[in-house]
Steps between C-alpha positions, in 0.01 A plus 500: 500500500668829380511804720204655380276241512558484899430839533229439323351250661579620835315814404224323449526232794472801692356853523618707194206553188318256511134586415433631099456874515161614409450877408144474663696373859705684731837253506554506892708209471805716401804534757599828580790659516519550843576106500624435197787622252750476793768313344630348170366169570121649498573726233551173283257322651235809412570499150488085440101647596532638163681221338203265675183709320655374189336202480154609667244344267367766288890672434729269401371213685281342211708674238534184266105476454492838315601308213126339526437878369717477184591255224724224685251419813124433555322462813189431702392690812709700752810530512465407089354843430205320308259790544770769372585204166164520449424864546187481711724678838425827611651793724399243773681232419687298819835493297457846391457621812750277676794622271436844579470445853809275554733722270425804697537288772860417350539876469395599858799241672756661234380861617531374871829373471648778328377794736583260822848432352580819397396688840684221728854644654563149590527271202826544341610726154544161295182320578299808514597570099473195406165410697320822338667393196277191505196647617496740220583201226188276671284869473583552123422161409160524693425822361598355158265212509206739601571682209529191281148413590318804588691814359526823650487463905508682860836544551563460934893496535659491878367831617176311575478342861167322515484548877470843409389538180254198436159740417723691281585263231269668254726618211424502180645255203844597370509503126704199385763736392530650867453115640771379217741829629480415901558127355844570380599739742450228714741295353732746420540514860496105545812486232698733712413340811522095450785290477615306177470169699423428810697223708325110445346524831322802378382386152163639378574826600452744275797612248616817316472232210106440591496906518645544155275227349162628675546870394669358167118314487331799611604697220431254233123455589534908454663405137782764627748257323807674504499512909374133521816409291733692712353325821523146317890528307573601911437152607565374149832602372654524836681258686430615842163377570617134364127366356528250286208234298499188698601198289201304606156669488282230704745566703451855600129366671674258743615561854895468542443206780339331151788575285365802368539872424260717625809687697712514128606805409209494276286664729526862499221530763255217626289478840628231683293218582541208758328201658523239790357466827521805690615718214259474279499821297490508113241550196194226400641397164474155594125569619346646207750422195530136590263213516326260737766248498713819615611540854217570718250442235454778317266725275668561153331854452747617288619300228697543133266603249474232171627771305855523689554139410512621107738793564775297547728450208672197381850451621633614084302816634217457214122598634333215650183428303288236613351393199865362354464253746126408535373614165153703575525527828461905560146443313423170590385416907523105403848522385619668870302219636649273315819671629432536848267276619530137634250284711589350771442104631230382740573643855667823343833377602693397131439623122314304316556700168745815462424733211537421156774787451648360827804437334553793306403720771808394728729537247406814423539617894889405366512706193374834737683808696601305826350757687118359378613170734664702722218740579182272460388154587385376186278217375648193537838609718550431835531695857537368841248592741402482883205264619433354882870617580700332243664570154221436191630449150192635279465521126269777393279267234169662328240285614139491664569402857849544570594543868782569680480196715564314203804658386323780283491843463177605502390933439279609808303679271389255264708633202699324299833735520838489536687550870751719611846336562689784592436629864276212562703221825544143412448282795548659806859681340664274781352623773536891388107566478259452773239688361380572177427831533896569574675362222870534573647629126586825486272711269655753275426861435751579259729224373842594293333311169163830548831727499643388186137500311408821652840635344428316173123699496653826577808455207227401256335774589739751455588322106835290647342185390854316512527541864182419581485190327846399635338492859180362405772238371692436857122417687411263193843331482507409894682179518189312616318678208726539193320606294650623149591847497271720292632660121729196585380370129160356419213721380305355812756669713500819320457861725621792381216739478321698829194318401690148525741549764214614764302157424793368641529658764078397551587198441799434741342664778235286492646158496855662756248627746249272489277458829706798654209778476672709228264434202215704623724847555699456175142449243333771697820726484576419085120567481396150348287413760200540317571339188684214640159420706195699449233245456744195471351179582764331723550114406545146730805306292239293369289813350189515782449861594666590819405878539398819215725772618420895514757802486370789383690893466423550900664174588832643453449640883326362741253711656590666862297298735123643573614471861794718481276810321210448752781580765680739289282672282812667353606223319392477112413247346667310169325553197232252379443394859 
């Protein structure tokens, strides 16, 4: 357990933010100074409360199910944001509501540590910089993800005191310019305040790196390209902040007690997540991206959408096309069942039949980007699950009456879909998960491989197509990937124009990021949204209807929550809501 994660969880074992802010509530479970802020040791300890609202469940906690909103994901209920797919949510919507509320909430610990850390005589010069430094890092990302989702907001920096000012938090919104400008002052502040690494005990932490790369970020969703380059070539084309691709990408969503990455030098900022009795604190991806033969049984809310399994390309980097392999299969619902579907023997524990394409369709798992088998559980492969306390090899087979008890896979739903992989714990991950609403893999904000495609969008944008194709290059040529290099020969590889370098960049982002929560902030942001899935019926594999999405002009925001203007009358509302 790294440094932070004690403080974290002793933070939370005992007195220090532990109740979701609510604008409508006075918070009178705040320390005051008067016993607080004495020392170092609780200045650290005060802003791990900021680290810890990270993965509250309507921030970042549930992050990987807004790609249920875009083009890679689909889901069913809460937390698969069915009623936002779908369109029929209002300003008085739970998750609407909830990400307002625990954002600000975010934003009210960052404000409290600041002021308290900055007025104390008795924590020292270092800790004190680097502390605020932090707290202003964790601010700018909160305010950054309010104005992903709702625009223009309040802006309450560390001159507020709730004890004091609590009936006053009545402004009005910000424009998004004004919210985008206190944003990157913010981190203009956190990159001359945080370290370039911190020691191992202290991993998580934020970074100058994770400053450069946020504000880099922030200025490309403003398309102010020329600043978004200079923050990326910082962390790019300079040795001193050492990132690097890690060679193997399944890899990078595996604890280090499992032989994996998720502490590589990859990952430019994630929220650290753990498990095991008594220190149970992480993120439910195992609870609502895996399955019922997961650990703990669980819900499978938010799962790949059918038409993520297409985007992958074939390992000579041609488009994947389904009908080369299963002639009429995009028109024709009996040729995906003929793909896909198998019966299964009296009792429901054997196959009686697999598909007809059964064959084919293995093979052609082989002929795929590895990061299809990498990132999903497909039809037909294997995963090893968790049932009455022991280790359960399961195939995930297409059939009426599959069950977990007998070795299958089955979709909670109903739905015949693919599974996440990636995130998702086999078995009990030796002991590491207790609970399947703490899944111990660290979840990433920003990764090194977002850094080198954010740099690739901003050198296409600004006409330096070589560049930008020579790092959309490095994430597709990954050792575990290796893919071939695009203009590298073959017409099928060919991107040289704006037009065709930025479908590449669509294109990578979607199958690199997969299940991360980035899909839904990069269509809304390229403004594609709408014609990517206005009125699109979304498919089962086997061509059922699963859901008819909605996104419509006003989508692009949400609204700000009824709630909020009832108790601030000041605050406008988005258009179209």
């Amino acid at each position: 357990m790294t440094k932070i994660n004690k403080y974290i969880y002793t933070l939370i074992a005992v007195i220090f933010f532990t109740s979701c802010y609510d604008l409508d509530r006075f918070p009178l479970d705040k320390p005051s100074s008067q016993t607080f802020w004495q020392n170092d040791d609780q200045a650290k300890m005060g802003i791990m409360g900021v680290y810890s609202q990270m993965s509250a469940t309507n921030l970042f906690g549930i992050l990987f199910s807004t790609d249920c909103l875009s083009d890679v994901g689909l889901g069913f209920d809460n937390p698969g944001y069915y009623s936002i797919a779908t369109g029929v949510y209002t300003d008085r919507d739970g998750q609407v509501q909830g990400k307002w509320q625990s954002t600000y909430h975010g934003i009210m610990t960052a404000n409290n540590v600041i002021r308290n850390v900055a007025n104390s005589e008795l924590i020292s010069d270092d800790v004190k910089t680097k502390v605020i430094a932090e707290a202003k890092f964790l601010r700018g990302l909160f305010y950054f993800h309010l104005l992903d989702y709702y625009g223009g907001v309040p802006l309450y920096d560390e001159t507020v005191e709730l004890e004091k000012d609590y009936n006053d938090l009545l402004k009005k919104r910000s424009t998004a310019e004004e919210t985008r400008t206190f944003i990157l002052k913010d981190l203009t502040d956190a990159i001359a305040g945080l370290p370039v690494s911190w020691d191992q005990l202290d991993y998580g932490r934020a970074t100058k790196g994770a400053a450069y790369a946020l504000r880099g970020k922030v200025y490309l969703f403003a398309k102010d390209y020329p600043n978004a380059t200079k923050d990326f070539e910082e962390i790019v084309l300079k040795s001193d902040y050492g990132y690097e691709l890690y060679p193997e990408y399944d890899q990078l969503f595996l604890p280090k007690e499992l032989g994996g990455a998720d502490e590589s030098k990859e990952m430019v900022f994630a929220i650290q997540n753990m498990g095991g009795i008594g220190t149970e604190y992480g993120m439910p991806m195992t609870f609502y991206m895996g399955t019922r033969s997961s650990f703990g049984s669980c819900w499978n809310n938010s799962m790949p959408s059918t038409d993520l399994m297409a985007m992958y390309e074939l390992k000579d980097g041609k488009p994947f096309n389904w009908d080369d392999y299963f002639p009429g299969f995009k028109a024709n619902d009996a040729v995906k069942k003929e793909t896909f579907v198998a019966t299964l023997a009296a009792g429901g524990k054997t196959v009686a039949t697999y598909p007809k394409n059964y064959d084919e369709l293995v093979a052609m798992y082989d002929e795929r980007d590895p990061r299809m088998g990498q990132t999903l559980i497909l039809p037909y492969t294997d995963y090893l699950g968790w049932l009455r306390n022991a280790p359960n090899p399961c195939t995930f087979v297409v059939a009426t009456g599959v069950n977990e008890s007998n070795g299958f896979i089955r979709n909670n739903r109903g739905w015949n879909t693919n599974f996440w992989r990636k995130f998702v714990a086999e078995a009990n991950m030796d002991g590491l998960i207790t609970n399947r609403a703490h899944t111990p893999i660290n979840f990433p904000l920003i990764r090194y491989a977002d850094v080198l495609l954010m740099l690739a969008e901003c050198y296409n944008e600004t006409n330096n197509f070589d560049d930008a194709v020579k790092y959309i290059n490095k994430v597709r040529q990954r050792p575990s990937t290796n893919l071939p290099a695009l203009n590298s020969g073959p017409a099928w590889l060919e991107a040289r124009t704006k037009d065709e370098i930025f479908k590449r960049i669509m294109q990578e982002r979607a199958v690199e990021f997969a299940g991360e929560g980035l899909r839904f902030s990069d269509i809304r942001r390229w403004k594609v949204a709408e014609s990517l899935l206005s009125g699109k019926k979304e498919l089962q594999i086997t061509g059922e209807l699963a859901l008819n999405r909605s996104f419509n002009e006003r989508d692009y925001l949400w609204p700000i929550p009824a709630v909020e203007i009832e108790i601030n009358p000041e605050l406008e509302q988005n258009p179209g809501w």
